[in-house]
C-alpha positions in Angstrom: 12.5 4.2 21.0 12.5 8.0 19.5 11.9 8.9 16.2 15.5 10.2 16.5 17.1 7.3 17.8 16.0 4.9 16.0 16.5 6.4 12.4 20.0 7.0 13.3 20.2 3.5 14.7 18.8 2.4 11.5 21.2 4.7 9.1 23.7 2.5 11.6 22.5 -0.7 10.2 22.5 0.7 6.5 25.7 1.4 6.3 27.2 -1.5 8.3 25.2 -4.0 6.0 26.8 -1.9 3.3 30.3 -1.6 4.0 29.9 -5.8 4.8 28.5 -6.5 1.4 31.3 -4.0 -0.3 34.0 -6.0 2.0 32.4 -9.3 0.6 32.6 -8.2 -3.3 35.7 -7.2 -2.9 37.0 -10.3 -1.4 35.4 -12.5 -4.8 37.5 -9.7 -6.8 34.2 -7.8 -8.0 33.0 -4.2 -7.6 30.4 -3.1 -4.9 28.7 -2.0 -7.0 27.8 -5.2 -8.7 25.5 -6.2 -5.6 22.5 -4.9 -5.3 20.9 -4.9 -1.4 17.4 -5.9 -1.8 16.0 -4.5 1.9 13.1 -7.0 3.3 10.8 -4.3 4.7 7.8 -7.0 6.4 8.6 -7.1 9.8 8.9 -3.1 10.0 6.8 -0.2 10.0 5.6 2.2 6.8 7.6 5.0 8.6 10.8 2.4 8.7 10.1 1.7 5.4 9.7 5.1 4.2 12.7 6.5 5.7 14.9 3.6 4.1 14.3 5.4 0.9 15.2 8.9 2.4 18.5 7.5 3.0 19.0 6.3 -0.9 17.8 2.5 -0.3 15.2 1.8 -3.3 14.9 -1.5 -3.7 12.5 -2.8 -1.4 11.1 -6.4 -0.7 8.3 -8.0 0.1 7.2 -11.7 0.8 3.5 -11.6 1.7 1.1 -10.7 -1.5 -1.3 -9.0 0.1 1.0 -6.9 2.9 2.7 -6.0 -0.4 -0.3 -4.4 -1.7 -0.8 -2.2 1.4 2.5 -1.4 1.6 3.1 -0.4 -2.1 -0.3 1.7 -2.2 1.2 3.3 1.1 4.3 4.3 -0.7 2.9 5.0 -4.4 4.8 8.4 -3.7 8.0 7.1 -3.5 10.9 6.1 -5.8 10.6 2.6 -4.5 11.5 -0.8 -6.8 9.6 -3.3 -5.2 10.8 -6.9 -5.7 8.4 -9.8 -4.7 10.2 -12.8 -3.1 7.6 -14.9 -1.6 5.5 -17.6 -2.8 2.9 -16.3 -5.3 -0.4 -17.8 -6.2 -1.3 -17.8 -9.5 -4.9 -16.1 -8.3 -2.9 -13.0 -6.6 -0.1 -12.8 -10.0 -2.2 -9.9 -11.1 -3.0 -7.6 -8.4 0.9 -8.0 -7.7 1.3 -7.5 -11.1 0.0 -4.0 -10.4 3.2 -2.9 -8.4 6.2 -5.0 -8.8 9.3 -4.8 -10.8 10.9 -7.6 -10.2 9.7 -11.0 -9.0 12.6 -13.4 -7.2 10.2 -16.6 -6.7 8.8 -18.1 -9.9 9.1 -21.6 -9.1 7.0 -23.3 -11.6 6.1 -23.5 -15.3 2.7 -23.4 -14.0 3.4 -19.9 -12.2 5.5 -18.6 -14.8 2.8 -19.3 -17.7 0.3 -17.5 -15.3 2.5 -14.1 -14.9 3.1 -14.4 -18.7 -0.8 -14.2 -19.4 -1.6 -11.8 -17.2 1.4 -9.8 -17.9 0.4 -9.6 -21.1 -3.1 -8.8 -20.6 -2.2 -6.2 -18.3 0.4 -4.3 -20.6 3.4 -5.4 -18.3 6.6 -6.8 -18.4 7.6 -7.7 -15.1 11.7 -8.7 -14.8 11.3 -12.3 -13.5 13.6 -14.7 -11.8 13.7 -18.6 -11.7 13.6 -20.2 -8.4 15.7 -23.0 -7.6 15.6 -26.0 -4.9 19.6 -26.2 -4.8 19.3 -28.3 -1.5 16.7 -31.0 -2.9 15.1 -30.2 0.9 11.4 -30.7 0.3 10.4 -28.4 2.2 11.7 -25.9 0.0 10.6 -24.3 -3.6 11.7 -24.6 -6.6 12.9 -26.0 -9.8 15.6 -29.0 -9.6 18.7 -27.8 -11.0 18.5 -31.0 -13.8 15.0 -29.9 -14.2 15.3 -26.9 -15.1 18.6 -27.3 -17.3 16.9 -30.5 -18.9 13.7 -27.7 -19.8 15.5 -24.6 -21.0 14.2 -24.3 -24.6 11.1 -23.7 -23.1 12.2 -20.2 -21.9 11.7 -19.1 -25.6 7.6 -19.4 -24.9 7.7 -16.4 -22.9 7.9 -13.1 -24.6 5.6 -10.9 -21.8 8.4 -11.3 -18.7 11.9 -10.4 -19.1 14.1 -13.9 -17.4 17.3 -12.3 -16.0 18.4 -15.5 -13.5 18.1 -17.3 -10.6 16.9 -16.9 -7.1 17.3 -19.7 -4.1 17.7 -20.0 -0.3 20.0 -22.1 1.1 18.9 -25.1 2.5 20.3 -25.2 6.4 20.1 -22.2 8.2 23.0 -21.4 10.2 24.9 -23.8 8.1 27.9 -21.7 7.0 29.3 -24.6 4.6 26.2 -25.8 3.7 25.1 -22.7 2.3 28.8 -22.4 0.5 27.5 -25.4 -1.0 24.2 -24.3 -1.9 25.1 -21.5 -3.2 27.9 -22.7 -5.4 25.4 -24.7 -7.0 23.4 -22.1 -8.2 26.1 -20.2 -9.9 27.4 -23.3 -11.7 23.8 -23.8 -13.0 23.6 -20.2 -13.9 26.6 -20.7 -16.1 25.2 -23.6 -17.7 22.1 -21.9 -18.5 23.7 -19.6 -20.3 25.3 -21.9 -22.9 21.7 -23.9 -22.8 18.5 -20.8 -22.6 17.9 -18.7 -25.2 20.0 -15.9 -26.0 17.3 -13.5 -25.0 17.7 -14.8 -20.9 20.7 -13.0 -20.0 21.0 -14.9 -16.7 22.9 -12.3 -15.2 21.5 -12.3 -11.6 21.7 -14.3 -8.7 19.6 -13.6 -5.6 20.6 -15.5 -2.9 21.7 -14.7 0.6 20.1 -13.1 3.9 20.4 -11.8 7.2 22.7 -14.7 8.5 24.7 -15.8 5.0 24.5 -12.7 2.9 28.4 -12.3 2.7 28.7 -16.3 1.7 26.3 -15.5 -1.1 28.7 -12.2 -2.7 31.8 -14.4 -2.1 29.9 -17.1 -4.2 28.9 -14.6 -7.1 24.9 -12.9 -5.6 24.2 -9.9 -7.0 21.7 -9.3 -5.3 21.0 -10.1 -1.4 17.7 -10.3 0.6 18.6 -8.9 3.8 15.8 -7.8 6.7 16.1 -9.1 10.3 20.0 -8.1 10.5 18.8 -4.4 8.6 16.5 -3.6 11.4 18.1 -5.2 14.2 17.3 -2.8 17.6 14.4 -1.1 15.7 11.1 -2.8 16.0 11.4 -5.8 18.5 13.3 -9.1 17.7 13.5 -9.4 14.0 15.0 -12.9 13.6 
């Protein structure tokens, strides 16, 4: 494929995954502008990458810690808002530390003590969100929903991160109502936790939704979405 062809194919994409999330936030009665697409660069090239931010897309994702570090470093020149959502070791929190502004998947006290001490030691204050098993599948990450609720006053022990919500996956892919479900049950425990947290978590963000149920997640309240595969579908091989 031509440099030509496919950055137009990939403007293409942009704006179709665009006008579906504005389509989607319109349908739950919201704005489009109250969803924020969160573009998951892995699979893709530093040129593909790159030229996403020529065409006004910021907010890039990353999974891997140390593929984030290349990439980041690669793109230190660029407006770019980098937003970790993969597992993190506690022994890679502060290199990422380094480059991110917002990490999705902090999915344990343990890991969220960690990026408070370093964060702290480093000067930062990284914009953090909790992640939540809202399937109970065990092969999934996360806080349990009653966990987490039961816990909230300990969210007033962290002063170096800045808690704005909640970040899941839903647990069946391909599962249209399952995710519905899933998804549902994240915004009902975002509500809760913000009669229960302190008043200094806002709670006001929900990352949830990709590729295949990004439009689910916006009808269900996301406002932000973690789309890759479906972004650079016809670019760089079989994304899926």
């Amino acid at each position: 494929m031509t440099n030509g062809s496919w950055m137009s194919r990939l403007e293409r994409n942009l704006r179709e995954i665009l006008n579906r999330m504005a389509r989607a936030a319109e349908r739950s009665g919201r704005s489009p502008e109250s969803v924020r697409l969160i573009a998951v660069t892995k699979y893709v090239s530093e040129d593909a990458a790159r030229y996403l931010v020529r065409l006004g897309q910021r907010d890039l994702g990353e999974s891997r810690p140390q593929q984030f570090w290349t990439r980041a470093e690669a793109l230190a020149d660029a407006a770019v808002a980098w937003h970790f959502i993969g597992p993190l070791q506690k022994n890679k929190v502060r290199k990422t530390l380094k480059h991110v502004a917002w990490i999705h998947s902090v999915e344990s006290w343990e890991l969220l003590a960690a990026i408070e001490r370093m964060a702290a030691e480093e000067g930062k204050r990284p914009t953090v969100l909790l992640e939540v098993n809202v399937s109970g599948n065990p092969a999934k990450h996360g806080f349990s929903p009653d966990g987490l609720l039961a816990e909230a006053e300990k969210l007033s022990q962290f002063r170096s991160v800045e808690i704005r919500g909640l970040m899941c996956m839903a647990g069946w892919e391909g599962d249209a109502a399952g995710a519905r479900r899933d998804f549902q049950t994240l915004r009902s425990l975002q509500e809760q936790l913000r009669a229960a947290a302190p008043k200094e978590c806002l709670f006001d963000q929900l990352s949830m939704g990709m590729s295949g149920d990004f439009e689910i997640a916006i009808e269900e309240g996301a406002t932000m979405v973690r789309v890759g595969s479906a972004l650079f579908e016809g670019i760089e091989g079989d994304l899926s």
